[in-house]
BAVEXMAR-671610 format. One record per atom (N, C-alpha, C, O): residue number from 0; atom name; x, y, z. Coordinates in Angstrom, 2 decimals. Layout:
REM BAVEXMAR-671610
pos / site / X / Y / Z
NUM / CA / X / Y / Z
...
***
This chain:
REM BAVEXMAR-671610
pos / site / X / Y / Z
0 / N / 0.84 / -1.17 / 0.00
0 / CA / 0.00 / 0.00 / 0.00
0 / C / 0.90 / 1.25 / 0.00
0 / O / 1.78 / 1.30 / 0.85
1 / N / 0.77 / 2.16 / -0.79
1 / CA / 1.42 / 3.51 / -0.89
1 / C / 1.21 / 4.25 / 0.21
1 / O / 0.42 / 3.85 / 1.07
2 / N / 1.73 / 5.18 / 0.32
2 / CA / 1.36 / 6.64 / 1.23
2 / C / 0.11 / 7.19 / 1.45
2 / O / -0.48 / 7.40 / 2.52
3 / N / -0.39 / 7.52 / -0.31
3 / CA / -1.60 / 8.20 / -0.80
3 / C / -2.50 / 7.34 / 0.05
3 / O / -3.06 / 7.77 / 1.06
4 / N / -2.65 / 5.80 / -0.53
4 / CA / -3.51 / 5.02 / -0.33
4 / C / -4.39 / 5.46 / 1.63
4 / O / -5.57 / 5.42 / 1.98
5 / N / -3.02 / 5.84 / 2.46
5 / CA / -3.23 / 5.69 / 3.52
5 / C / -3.79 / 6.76 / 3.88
5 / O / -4.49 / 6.80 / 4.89
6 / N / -3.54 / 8.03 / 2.95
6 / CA / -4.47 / 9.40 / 3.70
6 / C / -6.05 / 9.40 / 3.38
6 / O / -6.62 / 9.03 / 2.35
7 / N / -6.68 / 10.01 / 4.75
7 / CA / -8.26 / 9.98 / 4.01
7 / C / -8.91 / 10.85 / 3.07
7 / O / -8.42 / 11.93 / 2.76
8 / N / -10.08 / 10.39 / 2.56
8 / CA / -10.25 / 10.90 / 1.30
8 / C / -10.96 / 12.28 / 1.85
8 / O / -10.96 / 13.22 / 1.06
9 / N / -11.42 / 12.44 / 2.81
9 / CA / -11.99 / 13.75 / 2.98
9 / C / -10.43 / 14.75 / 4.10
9 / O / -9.79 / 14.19 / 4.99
10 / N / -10.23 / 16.11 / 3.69
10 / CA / -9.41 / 16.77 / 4.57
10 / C / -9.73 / 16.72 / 6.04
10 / O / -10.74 / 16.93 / 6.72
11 / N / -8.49 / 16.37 / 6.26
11 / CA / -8.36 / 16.08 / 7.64
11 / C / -7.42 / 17.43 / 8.68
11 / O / -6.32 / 17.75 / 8.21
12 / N / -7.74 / 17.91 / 9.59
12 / CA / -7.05 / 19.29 / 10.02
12 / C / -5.73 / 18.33 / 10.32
12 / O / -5.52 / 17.14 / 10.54
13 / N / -4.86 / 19.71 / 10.16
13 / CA / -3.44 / 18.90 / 10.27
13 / C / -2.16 / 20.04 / 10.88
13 / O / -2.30 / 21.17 / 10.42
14 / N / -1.19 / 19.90 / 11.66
14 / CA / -0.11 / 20.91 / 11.84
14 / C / 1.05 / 20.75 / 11.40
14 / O / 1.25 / 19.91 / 10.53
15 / N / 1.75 / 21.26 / 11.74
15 / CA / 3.01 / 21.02 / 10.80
15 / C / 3.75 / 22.03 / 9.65
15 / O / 3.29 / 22.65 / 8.69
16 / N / 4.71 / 21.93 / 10.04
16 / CA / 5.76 / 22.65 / 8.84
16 / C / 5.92 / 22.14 / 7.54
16 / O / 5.65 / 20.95 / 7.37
17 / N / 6.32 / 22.86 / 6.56
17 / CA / 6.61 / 22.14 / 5.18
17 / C / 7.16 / 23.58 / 4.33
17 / O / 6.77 / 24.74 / 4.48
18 / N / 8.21 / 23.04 / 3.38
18 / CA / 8.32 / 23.90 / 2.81
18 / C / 8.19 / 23.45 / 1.46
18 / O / 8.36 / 22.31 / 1.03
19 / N / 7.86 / 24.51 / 0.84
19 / CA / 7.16 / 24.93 / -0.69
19 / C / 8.33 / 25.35 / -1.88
19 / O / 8.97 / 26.38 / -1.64
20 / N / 8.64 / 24.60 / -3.15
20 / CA / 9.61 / 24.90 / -4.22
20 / C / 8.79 / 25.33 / -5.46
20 / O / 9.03 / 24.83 / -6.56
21 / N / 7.85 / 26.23 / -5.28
21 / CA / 7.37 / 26.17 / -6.88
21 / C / 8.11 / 27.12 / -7.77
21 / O / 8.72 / 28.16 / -7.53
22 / N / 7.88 / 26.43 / -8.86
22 / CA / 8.61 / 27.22 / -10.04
22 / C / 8.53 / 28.78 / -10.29
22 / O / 7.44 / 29.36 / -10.33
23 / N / 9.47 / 29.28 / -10.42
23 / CA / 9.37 / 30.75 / -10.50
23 / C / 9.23 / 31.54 / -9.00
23 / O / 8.97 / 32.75 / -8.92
24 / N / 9.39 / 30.89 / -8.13
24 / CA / 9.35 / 31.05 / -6.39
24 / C / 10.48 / 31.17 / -5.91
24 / O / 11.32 / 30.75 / -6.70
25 / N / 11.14 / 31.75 / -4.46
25 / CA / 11.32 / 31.41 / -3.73
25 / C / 11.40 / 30.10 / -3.08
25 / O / 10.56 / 29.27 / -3.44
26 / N / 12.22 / 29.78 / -2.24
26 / CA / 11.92 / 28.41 / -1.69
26 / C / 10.92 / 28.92 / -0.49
26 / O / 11.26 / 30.02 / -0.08
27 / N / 9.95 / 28.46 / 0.08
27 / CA / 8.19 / 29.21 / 0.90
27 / C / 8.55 / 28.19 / 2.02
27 / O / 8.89 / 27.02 / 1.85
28 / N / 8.43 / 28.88 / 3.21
28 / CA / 8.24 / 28.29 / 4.62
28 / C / 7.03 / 28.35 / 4.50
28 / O / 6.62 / 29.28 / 3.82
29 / N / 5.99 / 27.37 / 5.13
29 / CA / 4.39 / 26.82 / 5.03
29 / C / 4.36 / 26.27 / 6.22
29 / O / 5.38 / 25.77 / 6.69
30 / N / 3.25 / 26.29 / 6.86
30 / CA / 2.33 / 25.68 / 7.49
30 / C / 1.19 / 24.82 / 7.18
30 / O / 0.17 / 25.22 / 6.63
31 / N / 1.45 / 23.46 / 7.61
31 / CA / 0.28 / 22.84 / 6.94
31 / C / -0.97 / 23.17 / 7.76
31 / O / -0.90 / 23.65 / 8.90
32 / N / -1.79 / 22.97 / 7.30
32 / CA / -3.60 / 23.33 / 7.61
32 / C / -4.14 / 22.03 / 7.69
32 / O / -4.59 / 21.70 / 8.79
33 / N / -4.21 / 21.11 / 6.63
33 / CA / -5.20 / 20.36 / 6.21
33 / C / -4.32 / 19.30 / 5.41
33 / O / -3.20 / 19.63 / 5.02
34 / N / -4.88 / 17.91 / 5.15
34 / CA / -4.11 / 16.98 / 4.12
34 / C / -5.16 / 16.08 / 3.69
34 / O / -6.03 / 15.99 / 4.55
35 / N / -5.31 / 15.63 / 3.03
35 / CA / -6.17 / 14.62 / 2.11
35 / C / -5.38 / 13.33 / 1.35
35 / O / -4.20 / 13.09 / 1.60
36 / N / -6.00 / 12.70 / 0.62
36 / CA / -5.27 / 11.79 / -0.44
36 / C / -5.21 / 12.24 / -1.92
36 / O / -4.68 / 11.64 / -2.86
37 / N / -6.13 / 13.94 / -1.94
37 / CA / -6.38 / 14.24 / -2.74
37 / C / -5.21 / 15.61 / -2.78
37 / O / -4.48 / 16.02 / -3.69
38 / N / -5.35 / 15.95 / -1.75
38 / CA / -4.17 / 17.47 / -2.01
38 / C / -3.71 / 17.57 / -0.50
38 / O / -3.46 / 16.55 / 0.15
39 / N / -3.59 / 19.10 / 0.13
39 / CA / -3.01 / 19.50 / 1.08
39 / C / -3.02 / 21.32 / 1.00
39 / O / -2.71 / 21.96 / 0.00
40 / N / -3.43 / 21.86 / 2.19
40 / CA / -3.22 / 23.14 / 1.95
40 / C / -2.73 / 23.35 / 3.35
40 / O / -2.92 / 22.86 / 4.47
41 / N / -1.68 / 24.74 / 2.56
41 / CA / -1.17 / 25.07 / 3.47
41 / C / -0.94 / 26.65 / 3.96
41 / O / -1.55 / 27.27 / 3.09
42 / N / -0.63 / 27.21 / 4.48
42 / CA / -0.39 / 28.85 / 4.93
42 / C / 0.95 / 28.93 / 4.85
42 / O / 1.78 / 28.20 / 5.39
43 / N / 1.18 / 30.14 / 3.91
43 / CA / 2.25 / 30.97 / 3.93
43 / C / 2.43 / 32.53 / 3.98
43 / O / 1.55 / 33.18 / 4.56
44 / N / 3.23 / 33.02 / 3.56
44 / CA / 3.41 / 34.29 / 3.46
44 / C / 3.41 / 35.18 / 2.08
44 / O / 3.60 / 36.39 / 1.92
45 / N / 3.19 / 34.38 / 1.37
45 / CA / 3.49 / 34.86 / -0.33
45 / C / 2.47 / 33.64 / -0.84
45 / O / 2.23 / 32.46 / -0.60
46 / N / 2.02 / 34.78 / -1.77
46 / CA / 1.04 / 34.45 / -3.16
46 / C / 1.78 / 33.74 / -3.83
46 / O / 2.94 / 33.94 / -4.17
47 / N / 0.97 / 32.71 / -4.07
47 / CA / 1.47 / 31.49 / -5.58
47 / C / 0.35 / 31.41 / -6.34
47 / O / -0.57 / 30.70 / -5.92
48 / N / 0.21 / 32.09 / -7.55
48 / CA / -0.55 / 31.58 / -8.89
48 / C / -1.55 / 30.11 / -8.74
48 / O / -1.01 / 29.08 / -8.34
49 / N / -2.61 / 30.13 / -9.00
49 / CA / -2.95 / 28.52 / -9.18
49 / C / -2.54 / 28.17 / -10.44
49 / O / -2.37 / 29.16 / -11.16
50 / N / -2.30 / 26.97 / -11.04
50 / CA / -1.48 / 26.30 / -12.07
50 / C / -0.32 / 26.50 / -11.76
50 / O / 0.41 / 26.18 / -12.70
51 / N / 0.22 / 26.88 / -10.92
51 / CA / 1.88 / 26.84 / -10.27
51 / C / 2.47 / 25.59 / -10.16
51 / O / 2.07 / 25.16 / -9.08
52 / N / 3.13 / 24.83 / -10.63
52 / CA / 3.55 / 23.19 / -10.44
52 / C / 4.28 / 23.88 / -8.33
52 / O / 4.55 / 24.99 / -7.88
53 / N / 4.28 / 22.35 / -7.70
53 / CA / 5.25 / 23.27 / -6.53
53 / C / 5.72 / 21.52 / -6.17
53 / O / 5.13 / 20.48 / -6.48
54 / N / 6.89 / 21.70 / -5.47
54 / CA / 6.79 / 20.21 / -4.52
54 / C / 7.01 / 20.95 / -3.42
54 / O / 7.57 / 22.02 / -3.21
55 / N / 6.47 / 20.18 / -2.76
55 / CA / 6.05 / 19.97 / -1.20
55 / C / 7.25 / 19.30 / -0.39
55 / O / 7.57 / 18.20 / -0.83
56 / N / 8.15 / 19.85 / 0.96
56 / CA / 8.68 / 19.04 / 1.37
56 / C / 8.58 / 18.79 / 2.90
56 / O / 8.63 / 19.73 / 3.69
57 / N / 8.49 / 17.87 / 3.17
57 / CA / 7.69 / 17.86 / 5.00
57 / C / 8.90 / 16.59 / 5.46
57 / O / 9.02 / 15.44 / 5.04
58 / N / 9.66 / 17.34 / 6.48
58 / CA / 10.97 / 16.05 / 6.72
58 / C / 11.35 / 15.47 / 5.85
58 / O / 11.58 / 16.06 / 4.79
59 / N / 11.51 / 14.38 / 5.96
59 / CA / 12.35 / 13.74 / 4.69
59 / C / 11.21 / 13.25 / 4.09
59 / O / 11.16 / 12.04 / 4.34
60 / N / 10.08 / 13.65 / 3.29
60 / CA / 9.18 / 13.34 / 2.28
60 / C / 9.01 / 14.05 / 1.70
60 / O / 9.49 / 15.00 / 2.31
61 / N / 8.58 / 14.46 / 0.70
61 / CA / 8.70 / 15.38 / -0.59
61 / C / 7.29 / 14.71 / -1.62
61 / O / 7.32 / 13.49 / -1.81
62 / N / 6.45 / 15.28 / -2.07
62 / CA / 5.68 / 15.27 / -2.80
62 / C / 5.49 / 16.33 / -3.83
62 / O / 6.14 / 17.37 / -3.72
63 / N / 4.41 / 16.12 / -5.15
63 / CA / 4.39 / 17.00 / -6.27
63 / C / 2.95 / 17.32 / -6.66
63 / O / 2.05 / 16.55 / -6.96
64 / N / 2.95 / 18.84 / -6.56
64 / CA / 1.34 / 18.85 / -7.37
64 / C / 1.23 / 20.36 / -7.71
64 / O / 2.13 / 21.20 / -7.64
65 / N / 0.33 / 20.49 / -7.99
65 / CA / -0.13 / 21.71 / -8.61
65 / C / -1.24 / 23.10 / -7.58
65 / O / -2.38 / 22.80 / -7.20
66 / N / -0.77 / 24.19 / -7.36
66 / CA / -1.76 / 25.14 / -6.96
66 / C / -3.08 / 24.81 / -7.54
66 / O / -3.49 / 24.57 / -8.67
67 / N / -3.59 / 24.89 / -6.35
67 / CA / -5.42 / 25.20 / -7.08
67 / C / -5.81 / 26.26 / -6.89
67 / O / -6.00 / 27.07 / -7.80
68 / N / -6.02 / 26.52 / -5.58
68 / CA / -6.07 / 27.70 / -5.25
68 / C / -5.39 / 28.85 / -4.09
68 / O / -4.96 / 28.34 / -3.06
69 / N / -5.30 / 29.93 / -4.19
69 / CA / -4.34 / 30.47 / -3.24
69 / C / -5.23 / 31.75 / -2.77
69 / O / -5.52 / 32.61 / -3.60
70 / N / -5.59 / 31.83 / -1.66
70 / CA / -6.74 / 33.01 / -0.92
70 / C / -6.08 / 33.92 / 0.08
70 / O / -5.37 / 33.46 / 0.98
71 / N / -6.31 / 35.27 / -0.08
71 / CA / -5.57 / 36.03 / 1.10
71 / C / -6.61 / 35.81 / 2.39
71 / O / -7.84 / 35.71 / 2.43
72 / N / -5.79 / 35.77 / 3.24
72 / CA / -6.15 / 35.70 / 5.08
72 / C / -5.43 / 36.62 / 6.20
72 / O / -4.78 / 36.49 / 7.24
73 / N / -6.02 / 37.77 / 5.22
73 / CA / -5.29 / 38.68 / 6.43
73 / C / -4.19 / 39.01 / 5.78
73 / O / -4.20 / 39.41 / 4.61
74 / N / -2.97 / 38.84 / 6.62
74 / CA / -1.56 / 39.11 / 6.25
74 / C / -0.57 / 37.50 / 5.90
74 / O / 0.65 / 37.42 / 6.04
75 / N / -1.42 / 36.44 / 5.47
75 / CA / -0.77 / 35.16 / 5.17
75 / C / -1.77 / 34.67 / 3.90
75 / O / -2.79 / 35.34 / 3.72
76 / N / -1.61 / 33.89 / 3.29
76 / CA / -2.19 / 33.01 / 1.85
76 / C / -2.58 / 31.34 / 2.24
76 / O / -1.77 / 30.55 / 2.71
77 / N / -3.76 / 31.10 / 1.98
77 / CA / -3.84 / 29.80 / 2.15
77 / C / -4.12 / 29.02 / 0.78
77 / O / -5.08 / 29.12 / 0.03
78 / N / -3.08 / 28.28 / 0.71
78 / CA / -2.86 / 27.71 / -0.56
78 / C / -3.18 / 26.44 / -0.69
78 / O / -2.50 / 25.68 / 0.01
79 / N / -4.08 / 25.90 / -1.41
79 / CA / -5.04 / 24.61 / -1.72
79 / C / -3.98 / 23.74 / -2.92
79 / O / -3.86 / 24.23 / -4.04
80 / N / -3.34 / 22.59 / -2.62
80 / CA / -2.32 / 22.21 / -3.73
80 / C / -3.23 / 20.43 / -3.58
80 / O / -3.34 / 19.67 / -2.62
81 / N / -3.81 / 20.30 / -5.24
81 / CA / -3.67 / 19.15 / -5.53
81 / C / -2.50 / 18.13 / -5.91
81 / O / -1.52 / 18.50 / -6.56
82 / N / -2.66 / 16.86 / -5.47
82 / CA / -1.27 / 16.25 / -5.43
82 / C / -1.28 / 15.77 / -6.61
82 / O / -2.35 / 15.99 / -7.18
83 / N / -0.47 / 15.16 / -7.28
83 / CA / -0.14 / 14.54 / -8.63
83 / C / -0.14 / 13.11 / -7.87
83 / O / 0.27 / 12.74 / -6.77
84 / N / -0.86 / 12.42 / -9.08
84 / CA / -0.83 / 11.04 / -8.32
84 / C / 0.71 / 9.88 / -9.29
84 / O / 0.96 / 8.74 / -8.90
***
């Protein structure tokens, strides 16, 4: 059984650090929010485009997907990233 397989299919609240490589970025200190089998969003400090490719890196795991969506909250961005399966 994979990783994916093991997260649930509906978002689940979640904490945690991670940092963010998307293309044309900065490397993004993040906060995770939320995780699924489907994506993961997280809070940062800077706007990312949706269609942004980004990988994700949380300790020694690293994943790949795409912005969906990215919403201002104040003075931070909460960024909705579907995963690439």
């Amino acid at each position: 059984m994979s990783t994916i397989d093991q997260l649930p299919e509906e978002p689940v609240r979640s904490k945690g650090q991670a940092t963010l490589l998307a293309a044309g970025y900065p490397e993004l200190p993040a906060t995770i929010r939320d995780i699924s089998a489907a994506g993961i969003g997280v809070v940062t400090r800077s706007l990312v485009v949706p269609g942004t490719p980004v990988d994700i890196h949380i300790h020694d795991h690293a994943a790949h997907g795409i912005v969906h969506s990215c919403r201002s909250e104040g003075d931070v961005f909460y960024i909705g990233i579907v995963l690439a399966v």
